[in-house]
Every structure is written in structure tokens, then in C-alpha cells.
C-alpha positions as CSV (number, residue, x, y, z in Angstrom):
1,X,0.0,0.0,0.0
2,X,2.0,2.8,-0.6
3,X,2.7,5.6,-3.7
4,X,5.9,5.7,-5.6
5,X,7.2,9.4,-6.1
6,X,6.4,10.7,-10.1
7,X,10.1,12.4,-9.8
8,X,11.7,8.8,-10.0
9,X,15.5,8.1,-10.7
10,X,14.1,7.1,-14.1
11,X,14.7,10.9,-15.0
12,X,17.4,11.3,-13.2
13,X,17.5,15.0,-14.4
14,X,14.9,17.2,-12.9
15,X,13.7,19.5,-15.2
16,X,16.1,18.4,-18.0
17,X,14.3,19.9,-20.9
18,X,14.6,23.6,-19.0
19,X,17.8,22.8,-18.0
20,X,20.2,22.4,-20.1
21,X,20.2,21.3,-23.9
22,X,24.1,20.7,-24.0
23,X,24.6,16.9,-24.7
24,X,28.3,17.2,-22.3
25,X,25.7,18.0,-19.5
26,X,23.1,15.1,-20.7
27,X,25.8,12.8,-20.6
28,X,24.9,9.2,-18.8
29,X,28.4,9.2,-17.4
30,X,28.0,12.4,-15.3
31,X,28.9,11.6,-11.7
32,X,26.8,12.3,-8.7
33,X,27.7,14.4,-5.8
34,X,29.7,12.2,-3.7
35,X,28.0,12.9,-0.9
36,X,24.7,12.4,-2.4
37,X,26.0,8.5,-3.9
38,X,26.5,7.7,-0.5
39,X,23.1,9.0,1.0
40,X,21.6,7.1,-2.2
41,X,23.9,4.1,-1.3
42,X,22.6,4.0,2.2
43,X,19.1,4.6,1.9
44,X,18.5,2.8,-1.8
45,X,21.3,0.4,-2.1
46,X,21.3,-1.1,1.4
47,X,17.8,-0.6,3.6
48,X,15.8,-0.3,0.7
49,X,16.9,-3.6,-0.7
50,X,16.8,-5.5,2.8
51,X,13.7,-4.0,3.4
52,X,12.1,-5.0,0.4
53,X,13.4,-8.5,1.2
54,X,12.0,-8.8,4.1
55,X,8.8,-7.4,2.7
56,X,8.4,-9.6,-0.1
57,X,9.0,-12.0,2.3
58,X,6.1,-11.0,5.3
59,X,3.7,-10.6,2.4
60,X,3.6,-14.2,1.1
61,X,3.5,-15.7,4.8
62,X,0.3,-12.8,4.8
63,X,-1.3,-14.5,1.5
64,X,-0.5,-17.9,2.5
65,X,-2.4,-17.5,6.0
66,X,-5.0,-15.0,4.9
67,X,-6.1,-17.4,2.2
68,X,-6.5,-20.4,4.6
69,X,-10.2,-21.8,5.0
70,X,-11.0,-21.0,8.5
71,X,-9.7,-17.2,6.9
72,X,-12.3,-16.8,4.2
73,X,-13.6,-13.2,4.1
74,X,-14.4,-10.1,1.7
75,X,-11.8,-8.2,3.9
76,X,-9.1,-11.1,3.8
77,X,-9.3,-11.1,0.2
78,X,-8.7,-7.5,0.1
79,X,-6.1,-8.3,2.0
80,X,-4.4,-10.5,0.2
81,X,-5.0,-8.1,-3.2
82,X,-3.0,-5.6,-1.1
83,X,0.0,-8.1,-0.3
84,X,0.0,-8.9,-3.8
85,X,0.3,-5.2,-5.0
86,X,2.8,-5.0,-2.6
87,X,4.8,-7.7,-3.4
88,X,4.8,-6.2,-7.2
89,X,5.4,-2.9,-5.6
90,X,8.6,-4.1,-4.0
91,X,10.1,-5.6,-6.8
92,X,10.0,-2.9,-8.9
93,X,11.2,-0.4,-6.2
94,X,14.2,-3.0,-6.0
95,X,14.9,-3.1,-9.6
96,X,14.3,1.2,-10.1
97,X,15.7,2.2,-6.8
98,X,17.7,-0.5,-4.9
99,X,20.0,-2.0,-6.9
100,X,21.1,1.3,-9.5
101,X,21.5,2.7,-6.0
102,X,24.5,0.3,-5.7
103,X,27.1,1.4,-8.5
104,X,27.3,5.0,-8.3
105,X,29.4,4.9,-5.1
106,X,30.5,1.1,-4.6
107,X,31.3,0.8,-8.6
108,X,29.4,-2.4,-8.1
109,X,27.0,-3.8,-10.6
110,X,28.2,-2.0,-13.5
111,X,26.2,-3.9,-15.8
112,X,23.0,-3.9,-14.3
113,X,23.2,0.3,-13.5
114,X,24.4,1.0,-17.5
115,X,22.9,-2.1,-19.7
116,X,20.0,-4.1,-17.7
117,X,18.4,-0.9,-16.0
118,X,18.4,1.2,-18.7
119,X,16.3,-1.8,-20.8
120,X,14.1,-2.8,-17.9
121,X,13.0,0.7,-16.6
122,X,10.4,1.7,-19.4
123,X,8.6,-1.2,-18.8
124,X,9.0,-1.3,-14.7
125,X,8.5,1.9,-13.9
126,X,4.8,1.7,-15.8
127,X,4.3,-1.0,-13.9
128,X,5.2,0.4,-10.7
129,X,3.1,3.3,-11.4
130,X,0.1,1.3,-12.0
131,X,0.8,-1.0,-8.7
132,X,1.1,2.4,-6.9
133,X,-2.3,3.4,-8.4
134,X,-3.8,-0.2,-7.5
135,X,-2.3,-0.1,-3.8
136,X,-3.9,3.8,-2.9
137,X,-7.5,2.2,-4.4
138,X,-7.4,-0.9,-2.4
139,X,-6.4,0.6,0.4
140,X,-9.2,3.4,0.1
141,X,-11.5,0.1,-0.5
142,X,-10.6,-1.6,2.4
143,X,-11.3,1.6,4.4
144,X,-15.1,1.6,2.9
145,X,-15.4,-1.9,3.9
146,X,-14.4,-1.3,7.3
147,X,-16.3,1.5,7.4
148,X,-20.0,-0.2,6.1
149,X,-19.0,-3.4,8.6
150,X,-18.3,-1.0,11.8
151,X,-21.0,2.0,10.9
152,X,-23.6,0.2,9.4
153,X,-23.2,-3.4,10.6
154,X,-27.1,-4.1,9.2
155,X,-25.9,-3.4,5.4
156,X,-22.7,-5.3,5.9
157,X,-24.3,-8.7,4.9
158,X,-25.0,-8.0,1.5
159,X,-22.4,-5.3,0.4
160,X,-19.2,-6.6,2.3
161,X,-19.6,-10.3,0.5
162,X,-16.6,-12.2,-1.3
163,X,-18.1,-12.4,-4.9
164,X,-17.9,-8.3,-4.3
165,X,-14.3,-7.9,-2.9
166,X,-13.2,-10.5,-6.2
167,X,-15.0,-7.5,-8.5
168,X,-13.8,-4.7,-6.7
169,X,-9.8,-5.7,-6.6
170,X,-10.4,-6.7,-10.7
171,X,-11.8,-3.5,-11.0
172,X,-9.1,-1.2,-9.3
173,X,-6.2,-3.0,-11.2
174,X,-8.1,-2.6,-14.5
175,X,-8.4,0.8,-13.6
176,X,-4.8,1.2,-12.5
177,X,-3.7,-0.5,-15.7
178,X,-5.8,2.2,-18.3
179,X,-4.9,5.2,-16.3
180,X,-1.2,4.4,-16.1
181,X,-1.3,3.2,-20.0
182,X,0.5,6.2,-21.5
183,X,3.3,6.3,-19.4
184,X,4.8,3.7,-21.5
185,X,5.1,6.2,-23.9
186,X,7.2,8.7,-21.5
187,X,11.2,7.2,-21.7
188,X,13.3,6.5,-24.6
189,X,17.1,5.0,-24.4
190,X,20.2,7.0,-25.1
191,X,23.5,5.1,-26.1
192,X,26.8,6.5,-25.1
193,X,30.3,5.4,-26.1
194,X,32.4,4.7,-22.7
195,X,35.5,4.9,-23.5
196,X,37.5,3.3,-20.3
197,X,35.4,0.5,-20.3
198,X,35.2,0.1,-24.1
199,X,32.0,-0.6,-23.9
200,X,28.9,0.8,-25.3
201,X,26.6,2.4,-21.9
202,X,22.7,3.2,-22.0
203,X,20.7,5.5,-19.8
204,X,16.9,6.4,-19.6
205,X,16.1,9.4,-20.6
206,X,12.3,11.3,-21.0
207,X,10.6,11.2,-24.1
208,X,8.7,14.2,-26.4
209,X,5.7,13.1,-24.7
210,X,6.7,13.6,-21.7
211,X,8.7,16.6,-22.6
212,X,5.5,18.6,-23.7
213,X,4.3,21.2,-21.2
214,X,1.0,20.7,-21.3
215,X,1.2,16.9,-20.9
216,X,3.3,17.4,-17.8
217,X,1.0,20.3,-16.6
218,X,-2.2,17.8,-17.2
219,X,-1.1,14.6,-16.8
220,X,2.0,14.3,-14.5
221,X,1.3,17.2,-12.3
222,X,-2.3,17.5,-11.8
223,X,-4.3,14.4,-12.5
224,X,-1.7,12.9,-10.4
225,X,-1.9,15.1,-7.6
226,X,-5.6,15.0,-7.6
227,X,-6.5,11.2,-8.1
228,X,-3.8,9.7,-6.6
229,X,-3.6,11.5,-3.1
230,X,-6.4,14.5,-3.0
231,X,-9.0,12.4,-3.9
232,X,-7.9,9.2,-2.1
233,X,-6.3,10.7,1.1
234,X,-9.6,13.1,1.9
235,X,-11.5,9.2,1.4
236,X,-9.1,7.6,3.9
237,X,-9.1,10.9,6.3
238,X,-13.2,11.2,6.4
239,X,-13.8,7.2,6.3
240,X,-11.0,6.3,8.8
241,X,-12.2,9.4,11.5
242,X,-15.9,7.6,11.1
243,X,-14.2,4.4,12.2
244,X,-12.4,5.8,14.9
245,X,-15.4,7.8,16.5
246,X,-17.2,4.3,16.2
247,X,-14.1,2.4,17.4
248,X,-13.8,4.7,20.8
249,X,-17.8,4.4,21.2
250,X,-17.3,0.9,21.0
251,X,-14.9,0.5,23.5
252,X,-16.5,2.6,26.6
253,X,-19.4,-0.1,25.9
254,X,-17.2,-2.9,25.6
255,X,-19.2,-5.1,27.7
256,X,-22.7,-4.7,26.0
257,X,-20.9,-5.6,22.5
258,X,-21.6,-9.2,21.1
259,X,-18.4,-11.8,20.0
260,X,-18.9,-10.4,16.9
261,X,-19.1,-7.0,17.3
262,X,-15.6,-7.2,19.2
263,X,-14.2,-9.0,16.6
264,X,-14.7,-6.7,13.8
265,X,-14.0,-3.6,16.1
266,X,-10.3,-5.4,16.7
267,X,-10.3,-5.6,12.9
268,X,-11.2,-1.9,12.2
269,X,-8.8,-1.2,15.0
270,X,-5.8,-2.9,13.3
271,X,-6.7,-1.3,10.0
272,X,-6.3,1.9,11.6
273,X,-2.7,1.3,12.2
274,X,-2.3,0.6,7.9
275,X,-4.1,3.7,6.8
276,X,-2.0,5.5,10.0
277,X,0.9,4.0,8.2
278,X,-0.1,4.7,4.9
279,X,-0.7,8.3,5.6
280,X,3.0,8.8,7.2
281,X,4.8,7.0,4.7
282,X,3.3,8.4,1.9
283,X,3.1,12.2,3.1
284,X,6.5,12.9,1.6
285,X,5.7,11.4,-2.2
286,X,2.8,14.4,-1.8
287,X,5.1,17.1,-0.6
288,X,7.9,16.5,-3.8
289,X,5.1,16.5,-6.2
290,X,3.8,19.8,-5.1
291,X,7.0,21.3,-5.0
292,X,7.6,19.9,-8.4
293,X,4.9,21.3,-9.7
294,X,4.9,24.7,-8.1
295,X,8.8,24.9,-8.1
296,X,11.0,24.7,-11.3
297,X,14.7,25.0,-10.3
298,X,14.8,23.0,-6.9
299,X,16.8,19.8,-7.1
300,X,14.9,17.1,-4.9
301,X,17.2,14.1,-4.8
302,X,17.9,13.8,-1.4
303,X,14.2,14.3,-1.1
304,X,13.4,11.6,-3.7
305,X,16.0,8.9,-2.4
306,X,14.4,8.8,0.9
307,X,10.2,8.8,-0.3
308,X,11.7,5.6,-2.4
309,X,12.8,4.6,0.7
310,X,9.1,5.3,2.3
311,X,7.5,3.7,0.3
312,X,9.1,0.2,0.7
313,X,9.2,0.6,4.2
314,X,5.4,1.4,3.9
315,X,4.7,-2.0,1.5
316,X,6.5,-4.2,3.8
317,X,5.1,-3.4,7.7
318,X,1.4,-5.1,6.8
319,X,3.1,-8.4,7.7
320,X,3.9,-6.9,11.6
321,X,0.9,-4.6,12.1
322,X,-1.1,-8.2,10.9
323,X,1.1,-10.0,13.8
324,X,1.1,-6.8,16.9
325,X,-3.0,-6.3,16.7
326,X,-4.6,-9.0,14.9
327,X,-5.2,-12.3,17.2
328,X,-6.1,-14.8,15.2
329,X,-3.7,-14.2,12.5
330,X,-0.9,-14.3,15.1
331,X,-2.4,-17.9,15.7
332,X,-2.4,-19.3,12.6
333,X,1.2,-18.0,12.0
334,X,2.6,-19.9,15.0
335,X,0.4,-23.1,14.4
336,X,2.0,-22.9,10.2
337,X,5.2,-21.5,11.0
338,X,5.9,-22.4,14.5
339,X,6.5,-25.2,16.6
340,X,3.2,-25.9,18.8
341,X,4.1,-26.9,21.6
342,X,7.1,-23.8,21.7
343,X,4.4,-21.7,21.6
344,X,1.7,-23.2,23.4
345,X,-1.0,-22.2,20.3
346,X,-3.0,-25.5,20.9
347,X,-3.4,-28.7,19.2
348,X,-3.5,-28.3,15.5
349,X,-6.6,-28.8,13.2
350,X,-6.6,-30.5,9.7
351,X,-7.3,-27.3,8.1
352,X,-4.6,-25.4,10.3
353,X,-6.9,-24.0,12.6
354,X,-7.0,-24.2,16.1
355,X,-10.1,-25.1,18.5
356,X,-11.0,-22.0,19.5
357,X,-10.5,-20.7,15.9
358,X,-12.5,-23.6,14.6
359,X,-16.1,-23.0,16.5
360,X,-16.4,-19.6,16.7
361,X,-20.2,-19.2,17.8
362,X,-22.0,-20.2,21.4
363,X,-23.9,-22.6,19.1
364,X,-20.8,-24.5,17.6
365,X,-19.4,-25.0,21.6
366,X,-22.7,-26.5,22.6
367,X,-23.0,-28.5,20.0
368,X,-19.0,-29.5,20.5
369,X,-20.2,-30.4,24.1
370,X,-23.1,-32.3,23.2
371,X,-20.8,-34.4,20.6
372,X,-18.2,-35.4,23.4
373,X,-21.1,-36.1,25.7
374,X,-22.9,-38.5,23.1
375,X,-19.3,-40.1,22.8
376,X,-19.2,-40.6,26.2
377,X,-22.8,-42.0,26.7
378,X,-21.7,-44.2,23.4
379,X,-18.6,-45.6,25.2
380,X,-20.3,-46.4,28.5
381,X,-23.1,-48.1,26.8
382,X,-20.2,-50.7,25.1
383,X,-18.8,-51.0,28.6
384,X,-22.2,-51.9,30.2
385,X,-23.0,-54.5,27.0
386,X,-19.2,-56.1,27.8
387,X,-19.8,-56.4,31.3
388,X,-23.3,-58.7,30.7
389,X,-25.1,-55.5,32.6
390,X,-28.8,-56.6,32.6
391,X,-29.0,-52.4,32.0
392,X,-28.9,-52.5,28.2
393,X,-33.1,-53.0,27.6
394,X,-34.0,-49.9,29.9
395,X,-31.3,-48.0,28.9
396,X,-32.6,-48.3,25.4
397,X,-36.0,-45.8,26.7
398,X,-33.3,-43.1,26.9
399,X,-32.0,-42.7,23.6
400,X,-28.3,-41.2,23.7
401,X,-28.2,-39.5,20.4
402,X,-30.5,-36.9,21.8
403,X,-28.8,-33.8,22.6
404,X,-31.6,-32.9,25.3
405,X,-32.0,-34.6,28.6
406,X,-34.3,-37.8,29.4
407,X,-37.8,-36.5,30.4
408,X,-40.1,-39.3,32.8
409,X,-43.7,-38.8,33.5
410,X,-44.3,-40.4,36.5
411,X,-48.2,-40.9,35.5
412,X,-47.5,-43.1,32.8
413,X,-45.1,-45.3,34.7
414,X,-44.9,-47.5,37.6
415,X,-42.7,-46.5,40.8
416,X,-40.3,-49.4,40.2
417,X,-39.8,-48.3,36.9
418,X,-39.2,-44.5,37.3
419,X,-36.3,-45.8,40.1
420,X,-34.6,-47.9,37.0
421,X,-34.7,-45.3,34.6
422,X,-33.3,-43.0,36.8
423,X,-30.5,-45.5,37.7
424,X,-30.2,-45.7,34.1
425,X,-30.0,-42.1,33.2
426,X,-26.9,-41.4,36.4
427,X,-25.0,-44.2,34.8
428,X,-25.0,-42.6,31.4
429,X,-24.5,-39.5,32.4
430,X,-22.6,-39.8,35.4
431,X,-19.2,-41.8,36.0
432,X,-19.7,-45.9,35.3
């Protein structure tokens, strides 16, 4: 869930068209500030990378135990749309960010920053664009689903469904995919001679489409600004302060709320801490596209380097915020991941779930009780028929399968035989 700076390393030159027209300037074999390689080193090179290891790494344990059985839900599977994005979102930071961060000041990967990069970044950095786009409208999504289940609990049955979440993640990445279309138009490749390496270097450069004014102005400045954070951070803010107010309402009445009710509070709750995320990692990315916009000359590197930086951080933290506040994910992680009895998570299910996770209503432990009592009654009746008891014909007026208790009517029954179907009915019951 998070937005990936316009001003991207892609054009590395700010501003180039205004700049300068000198080719010696446009060079690909210009050097960077020293100071600045290292700061780009550090933040892109290193954490970024680890980061995004780690990320890609916390989102597939999130898919893998958000699409168990026991699991099934419209908000898990907008969860797991959102750990996919991510994933996708990571890998292309890695590729555009991390590892061209590397070679400017280690003089590692020489052939990745001049040949591979070069190649690869007018078709990543569209698709990073559209994964950004996908991540800010599922994450908006999730808000209004958590909104409608908390606010409006009565409606939730019929708009918060699974058939709906399916459509609404197709939709978004459709969406994401047409809006983000022309920016594969936006880069061409220049070819430079390098003459201490006697081989032949590439670099990304913007294309005329992307060098018109009014396309920029349009296109890259505004429509950006507007559907990628106006729009969708004033739906987060509104949506995510109704949650709260119901979330702290909630809570002072804590003891009047139903298992239910708790349960998808502690949900809203946790997805409180993503948007809270979201907002603070992605705050910068909105402060270098106004200044952009509204300021010409200003060199944002620094600026950009560490929103790239953000923004992975931001896309790999679900897989901790899902662990710190939400229970029964925690549970499932230590029964697939863990050893049981370190752990003490309870005995393990077929499906991966444990006891508690697998009977979830009143209903389901009554009936759980009933089923280990009708076991019991079953096993003591086998005792009494191995033993010879003489017990076995009046036991048969109390049939065991019934999950209610034996009812006698004394006016239909003589003395002697209320006293045997009583005896019969402590020695089901009751210790042999």
C-alpha cells in the first residue's frame, strides 16, 4: 500500500528539458555528488533492498495464511489483493531504486546500472506506477469496507460479500492499468560510447511526450496530484475518523458488545494502524510532487531517495501490524510457521486451525459439548454391553443421540420403573 514518487531516478534529471540542452551535461556518465552517492547508497542500495526483502517476504506468509479456509472473508481477500500489490510494488522499487543505488558509489553492478536498468525501466517503472495506483484504491477500499462493517453493521451482509471484494480488486487493477497506459510512452534509451570500459553504456532518458508542457502540466502534475492523493487521502481521512469515532464508542461499551461486534472492532482497529501507516509513509511522495509542480529549479534528490525509501518501508510493515493487533492471525502464523508446543498455540486442526478458531459461535461449543457427551454415553453403553449388565433394555428408553436430557412422566409409569430409569439415566451421564 503505498505511492511511488512521479520524480523517480528514471529521470534522473529534474527538469532536464529547461535545464540544459548541452549533450556534455546530458551525458549518462556524469557523476553524482559524492556525498549524495552515499546518502543514495545507504538509503536505496542497502535498507531499501533489505527491506524489500523482508517485505516480499512478510507478504507471502500474509497471502498464505490469509487465504486459509478458516480465513475466508471479503476483507481477507482485500487483504491479500493488497500483499499482492505490494509484493509487485517491492520488486519494482528493487529493480528502479535498490539495486542502480548500488554502483554510483560502490562501482558495483556496472552492468546492471548502465545495460540491464536502462532496458528494464520503461517497462518497470509503468508498472510500478500502475501497482502504486492499484495499492492507494485498495487501500481506500478496504477503508469503505471497514467503514460499512463498523458503521452500518445491518448493510454489511449484503455489500461486504466475497463475490464483491473479487470485482472490486479486478476493477481497481483494470483501472490502475488504463490510467497508467500512456506512461509507457514517457522514456526513450540514449547510447553512449564509454571509452574506459570500451563498452557501449545506456541511460533512460524522458521522451517528447513527456517533454511537452502541457502533458506534464495535465497529466503528470495534476491528475496525479488529484486522483492519486487529493482524492484518495480526503476518502481515507473522512472514512478512517468515522471508524475511529465508532471504534472509541465501541470501546466505553465494551461489555454490552456481542463476539462479533468485538471482533470486527479489533479488525477496524488494526486497519487503523495501515491507513495510519499509509498516511506517514506516503506524506513525503505528496510534498515532492507539489513542489515539483509549483517549483522549477529546486533539485529534490535527497528528497526523492528517501520517499523511495518510504515507500518500501510502507509495503512491507502489513506483515507486523497483521502479527502486533490482529489475534487470530498471530495464531495461525505460530500453528503454520511455529512449533506448537514452543508456543503453546494448541493442538492443530486439519485445516490449520485451532479449536477455538474452529467453533467460533455459542452454538458451535454447545454443540462440541453435546458431541463429546454423546461419545461418552456411546462408550459407556459398550462398557455396560461387555460387562453382561442386565442395563442395556431400559437403557434403550433413553435414547443417547439426543442432545436434550431424558424426560419421565411419572403418570405413565410405575414406581419401580421411574427408580430404573433414573438409575439408568446417572450411569449414562454420570461416571460408570
Amino acid at each position: 500500500m503505498s505511492t511511488t514518487s512521479d520524480v523517480s531516478p528514471i529521470f534522473s534529471f529534474q527538469n532536464e528539458s529547461t535545464a540544459t540542452a548541452n549533450d556534455s551535461i546530458d551525458s549518462c556518465l556524469n557523476d553524482e555528488v559524492e556525498n549524495l552517492q552515499l546518502y543514495r547508497f545507504i538509503t536505496n542500495g542497502l535498507l531499501l533492498n533489505i527491506i524489500g526483502i523482508l517485505g516480499i517476504l512478510g507478504n507471502i506468509i500474509s497471502m498464505i495464511i490469509l487465504s486459509r479456509p478458516q480465513m475466508r472473508s471479503s476483507i481477507n481477500y482485500l487483504l491479500i489483493g493488497l500483499a499482492r500489490i505490494d509484493t509487485v510494488l517491492i520488486i519494482t522499487s528493487i529493480l528502479l531504486f535498490g539495486l542502480p543505488g548500488i554502483y554510483p558509489y560502490s562501482g558495483l553492478l556496472f552492468t546492471y546500472y548502465y545495460v540491464v536498468y536502462p532496458h528494464i525501466a520503461p517497462v518497470v517503472y509503468p508498472l510500478a506506477m500502475i501497482v502504486q495506483t492499484a495499492s492507494v484504491y485498495l487501500t481506500l477500499t478496504v477503508s469503505l469496507e471497514r467503514f460499512v462493517a463498523v458503521c452500518h453493521p445491518l448493510r454489511a451482509r449484503s455489500l461486504c460479500t466475497y463475490g464483491r471484494a473479487r470485482m472490486y480488486v479486478i476493477g481497481i487493477i483494470v483501472f490502475s492499468a488504463i490510467y497508467n497506459l500512456p506512461k509507457l510512452w514517457e522514456s526513450t534509451i540514449k547510447e553512449e560510447w564509454y571509452p574506459e570500459g570500451n563498452v557501449t553504456v545506456y541511460c533512460p532518458r524522458a521522451s517528447a511526450l513527456r517533454e511537452n508542457e502541457l502533458y506534464r502540466t495535465i497529466y503528470i502534475h495534476w491528475m496525479y496530484l488529484i486522483f492519486l492523493y487529493l482524492l484518495p487521502f480526503m476518502g481515507l481521512a473522512i472514512l478512517n475518523a468515522a471508524i475511529y469515532r465508532q471504534v472509541r464508542k465501541a470501546n466505553q461499551e465494551r461489555q454490552r458488545l456481542s463476539r462479533l461486534q468485538k471482533r470486527e472492532i479489533g479488525l477496524a482497529t488494526m486497519l487503523l494502524c495501515v491507513v495510519a501507516v499509509f498516511f506517514v509513509c506516503n506524506l513525503l511522495p505528496l510534498v515532492i510532487n507539489i513542489i515539483d509542480t509549483y517549483i522549477v529549479a529546486l533539485n529534490l534528490s535527497i528528497l526523492v531517495n528517501t520517499s523511495n525509501l518510504l515507500v518500501t518501508i510502507n509495503s512491507s510493515v502489513n506483515f507486523i501490524i497483521y502479527v502486533i493487533f490482529g489475534e487470530k492471525f498471530k495464531r495461525l502464523f505460530l500453528v503454520l510457521f511455529c512449533h506448537n508446543t514452543l508456543f503453546g498455540t494448541g493442538r492443530e486442526s486439519p485445516d490449520g486451525a485451532t479449536h477455538e478458531d474452529s467453533f467460533m459461535s455459542n452454538g458451535d461449543r454447545q454443540s462440541l459439548r453435546l458431541h463429546r457427551q454423546n461419545t461418552s454415553i456411546s462408550r459407556n453403553g459398550m462398557s455396560g454391553r461387555m460387562n453382561g449388565s442386565g442395563r442395556d433394555k431400559k437403557r434403550s428408553r433413553c435414547r443417547t443421540s439426543s442432545p436434550g436430557p431424558c424426560v419421565y412422566y411419572p403418570a405413565n409409569r410405575s414406581s419401580k420403573e421411574i427408580t430404573s430409569a433414573f438409575t439408568t439415566q446417572t450411569s449414562i451421564l454420570g461416571p460408570d
